[in-house]
C-alpha positions, 0 to 999 in steps of 0.5 A: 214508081214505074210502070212497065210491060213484061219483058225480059228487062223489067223482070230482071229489074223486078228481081233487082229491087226485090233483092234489094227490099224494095217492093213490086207489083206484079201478075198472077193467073188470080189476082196482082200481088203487092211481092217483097223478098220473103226473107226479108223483115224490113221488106215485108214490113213495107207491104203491111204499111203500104197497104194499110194492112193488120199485122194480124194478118198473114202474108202467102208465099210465092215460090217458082218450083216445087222443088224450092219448097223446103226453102219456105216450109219444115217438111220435117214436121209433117207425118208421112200421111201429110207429106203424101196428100200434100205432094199429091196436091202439089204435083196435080194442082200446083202450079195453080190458084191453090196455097197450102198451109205448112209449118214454116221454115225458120228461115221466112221471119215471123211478120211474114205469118204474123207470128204463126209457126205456120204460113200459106204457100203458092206455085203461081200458074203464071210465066212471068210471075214464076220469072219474077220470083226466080230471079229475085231470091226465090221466095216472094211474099205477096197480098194482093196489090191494093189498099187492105179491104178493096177490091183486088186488082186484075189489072195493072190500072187497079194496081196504079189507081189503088196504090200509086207511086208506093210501089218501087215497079208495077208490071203490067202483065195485062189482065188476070185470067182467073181473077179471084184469089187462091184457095187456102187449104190447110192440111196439118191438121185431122181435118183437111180445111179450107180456110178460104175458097179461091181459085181451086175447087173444092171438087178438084182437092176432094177427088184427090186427098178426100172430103174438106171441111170449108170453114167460114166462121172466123172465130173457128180461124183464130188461134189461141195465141197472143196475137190472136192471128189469123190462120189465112189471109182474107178471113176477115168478115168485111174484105174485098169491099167496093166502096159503093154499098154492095148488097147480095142477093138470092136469084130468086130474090134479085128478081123479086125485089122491087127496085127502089129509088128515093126522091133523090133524082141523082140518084144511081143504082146498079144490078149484077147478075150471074147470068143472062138468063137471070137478068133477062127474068129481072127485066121482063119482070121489073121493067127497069128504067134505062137509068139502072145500070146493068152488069152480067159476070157470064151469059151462059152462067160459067163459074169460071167466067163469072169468076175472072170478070167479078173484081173487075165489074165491081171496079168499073161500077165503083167509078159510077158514083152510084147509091147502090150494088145489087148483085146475085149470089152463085150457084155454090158449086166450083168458083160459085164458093169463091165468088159468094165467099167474095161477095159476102164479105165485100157487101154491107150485110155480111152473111 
């Protein structure tokens, strides 16, 4: 495995393994992403292994151009209602942290959707990631660049530290600017759903293709097949889990809540607030010892900012050896969906 900064060398070496099968780790404006050649079956079945991750589970694909769609997606199956809301979207939000679920092209093999007639398609928002996949065979299918269930990487460290020498290059594009994953909408059917918050807003989908249903049911995300396949990646109850015990909180309740310690004096717990007028609250009312460590995703309470630093807090406190994770919920508007949606299915009582 090698390791190297962006340039125009290790983009085209990049391109050269991914045309070859082999797999590269890279930066997105969201997360890293694990990429193999989304043509290719041998590849593709390296990212599930490598990962550790449920066939069931289905892989987004990246494209570089919007023009490039109908490589990966049968537009031909769509009604003309579809085509217009699906090109109103990609023409105002792509390139950006939004994947829309399409029916796919016969051409990106089955193990790439898990067996679905249908698949999750992005335009990155980033330079080097549209390079990589422009350079490589123009369609790159990627997860995020972690063993399946952790913390997703925003740095190429994360990347390095989770996966090892298993990719054949890691890219270190710095760290990602928006730091969660990409908002899943799926617009085949009568009701235009998102199948998971992300990176996108539901108020910016709702202002230009109408109301969303956001379903978080993951028995209502199932389909009715063999395989029983889900129809997003990251719909699984527990996802995207640290592995220090995380616990989520209302305000109202991480403030109230009487910080507890056992007999053990090792003993280490840590508080994640989404603001400091919050955690200002907390202190004043529970007078924390200076053994508790405390965490703020933004002062001012900005969902966006919140958003970019949640992945990579919850890095650093896994490397305290603590007992505990107390962290706040979000107000639920903008990116307070995504992080809650993160948060909830990384904590020990799902919710």
């Amino acid at each position: 495995m090698k390791l190297l900064p962006i340039s125009p060398e290790s983009l085209e070496q990049g391109g050269i393994i991914l045309k070859n099968g082999g797999l590269v780790a890279f930066p997105t404006e969201t997360v890293y992403g694990l990429g193999a050649d989304a043509f290719n079956p041998q590849a593709l079945a390296k990212i599930f292994e490598v990962k550790g991750r449920p066939h069931f589970d289905p892989l987004i694909i990246h494209i570089a151009a919007i023009k490039t769609l109908d490589k990966v997606a049968d537009l031909s199956l769509l009604n003309e209602e579809t085509k217009k809301k699906l090109f109103l979207l990609a023409e105002n939000l792509w390139p950006g942290p939004l994947s829309i679920v399409l029916p796919k092209n016969e051409k990106i093999p089955g193990i790439a959707t898990a067996g679905l007639q249908t698949a999750a398609i992005r335009f990155p928002d980033h330079e080097a990631a549209q390079k990589l996949i422009y350079l490589s065979t123009g369609a790159v299918a990627a997860p995020s660049a972690n063993p399946f269930g952790s913390l997703s990487p925003t740095k190429a460290e994360h990347v390095q530290n989770g996966l090892g020498e298993k990719p054949d290059l890691i890219l270190d594009g710095g760290p990602t600017r928006i730091g969660l994953e990409s908002t899943v909408l799926d617009i085949t059917g009568d009701v235009i759903k998102i199948l998971r918050p992300g990176g996108t807003p539901k108020e910016a989908i709702e202002k230009l293709v109408g109301c969303t249903q956001l379903t978080i049911n993951n028995e209502q995300l199932t389909v009715n097949n063999k395989q029983n396949a889900l129809v997003s990646p990251g719909l699984l109850k527990s996802h995207y889990a640290p592995r220090t015990p995380l616990y989520v909180l209302s305000r109202d309740e991480i403030i109230n809540k009487p910080i507890s310690l056992n007999s053990n004096e090792n003993q280490k717990i840590a508080y994640l607030f989404f603001d400091e007028a919050a955690r200002n609250e907390w202190h004043n009312k529970q007078k924390p010892s200076e053994t508790v460590i405390v965490k703020v995703l933004s002062q001012k309470g900005d969902s966006l900012e919140a958003a970019s630093c949640l992945f990579e807090i919850l890095h650093e406190l896994d490397n305290f050896n603590l007992s505990n994770i107390y962290a706040q919920s979000a107000p639920n508007i903008g990116l307070g969906e995504a992080i809650n949606d993160r948060l909830r299915r990384g904590s020990v009582k799902n919710y």
